[in-house]
C-alpha positions as CSV (number, residue, x, y, z in Angstrom):
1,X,-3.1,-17.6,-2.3
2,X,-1.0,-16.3,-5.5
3,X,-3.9,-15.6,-7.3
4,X,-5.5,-13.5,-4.4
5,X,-2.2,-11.5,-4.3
6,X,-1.9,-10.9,-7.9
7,X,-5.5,-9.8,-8.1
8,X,-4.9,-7.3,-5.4
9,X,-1.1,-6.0,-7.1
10,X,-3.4,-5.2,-10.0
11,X,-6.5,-3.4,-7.8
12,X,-6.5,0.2,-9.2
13,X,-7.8,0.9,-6.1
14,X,-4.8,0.1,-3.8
15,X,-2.5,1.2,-6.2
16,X,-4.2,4.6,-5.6
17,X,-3.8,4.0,-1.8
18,X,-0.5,3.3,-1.6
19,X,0.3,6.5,-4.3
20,X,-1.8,9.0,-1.6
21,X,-0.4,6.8,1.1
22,X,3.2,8.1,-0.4
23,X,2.6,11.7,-1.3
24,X,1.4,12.3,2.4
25,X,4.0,10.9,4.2
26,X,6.7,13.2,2.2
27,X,4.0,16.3,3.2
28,X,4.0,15.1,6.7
29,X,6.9,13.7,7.2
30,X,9.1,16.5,9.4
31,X,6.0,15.9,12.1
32,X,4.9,12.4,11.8
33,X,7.9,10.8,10.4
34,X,8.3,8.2,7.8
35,X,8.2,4.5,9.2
36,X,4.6,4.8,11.4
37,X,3.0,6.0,9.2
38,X,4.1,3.7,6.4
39,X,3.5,0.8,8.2
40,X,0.2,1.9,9.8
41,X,-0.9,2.4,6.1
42,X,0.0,-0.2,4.6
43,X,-1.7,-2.3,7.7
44,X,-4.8,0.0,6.9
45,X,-5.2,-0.7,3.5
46,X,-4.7,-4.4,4.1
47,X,-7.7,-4.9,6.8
48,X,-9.9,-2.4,5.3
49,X,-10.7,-3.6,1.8
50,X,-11.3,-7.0,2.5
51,X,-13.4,-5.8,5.5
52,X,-15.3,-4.0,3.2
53,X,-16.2,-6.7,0.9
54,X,-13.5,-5.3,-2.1
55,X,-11.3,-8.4,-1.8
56,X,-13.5,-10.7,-3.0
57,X,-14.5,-14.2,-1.2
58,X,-11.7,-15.3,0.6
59,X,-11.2,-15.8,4.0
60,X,-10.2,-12.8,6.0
61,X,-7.0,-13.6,7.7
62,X,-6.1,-14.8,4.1
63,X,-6.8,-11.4,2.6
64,X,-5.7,-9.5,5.3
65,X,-1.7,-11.2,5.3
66,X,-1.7,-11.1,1.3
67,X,-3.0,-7.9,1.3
68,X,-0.1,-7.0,3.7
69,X,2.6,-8.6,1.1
70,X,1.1,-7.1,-1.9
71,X,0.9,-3.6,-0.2
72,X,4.4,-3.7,0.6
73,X,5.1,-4.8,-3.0
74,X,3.3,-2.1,-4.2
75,X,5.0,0.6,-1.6
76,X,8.5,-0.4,-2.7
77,X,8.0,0.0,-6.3
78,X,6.4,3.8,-5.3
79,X,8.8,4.3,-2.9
80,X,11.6,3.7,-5.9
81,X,9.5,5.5,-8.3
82,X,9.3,9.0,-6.0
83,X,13.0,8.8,-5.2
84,X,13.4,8.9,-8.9
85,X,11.1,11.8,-9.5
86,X,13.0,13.7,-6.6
87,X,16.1,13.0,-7.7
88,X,16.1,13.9,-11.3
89,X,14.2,17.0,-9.9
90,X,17.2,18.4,-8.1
């Protein structure tokens, strides 16, 4: 299981995700909010690449719940980074 989630903190791909993920919720967020659709994404991301055969060749569920940690990993380090980049932007 920890080599499944450290695969998947160092996927390019979900990194990516996560990034767009981020950048569209502060473009959206007066309408949609920011909590739904954070946590829908991060849920998205989790079930999709696995379901698409990305994740490699473990069990679903597996993937699916370490995808969920990872992804969250992942979101609070961007999350940290873009309150960074707007606060030293005024």
């Amino acid at each position: 299981m920890v080599e499944l989630i450290q695969s998947q903190l160092a996927d390019p791909f979900r990194i990516g995700l996560i990034v767009a993920l981020v950048v569209t919720m502060y473009r959206t967020r007066a309408a949609t909010g920011t909590l739904l659709p954070l946590a829908a994404g991060v849920v998205f991301v989790a079930v999709i690449l696995p379901s698409t055969g990305i994740g490699g060749g473990a069990d679903l569920t597996q993937a699916v719940l370490a995808g969920i940690l990872s992804n969250l990993i992942i979101l609070g380090i961007v999350l940290a980074l873009a309150a960074l980049v707007r606060r030293l932007r005024g």
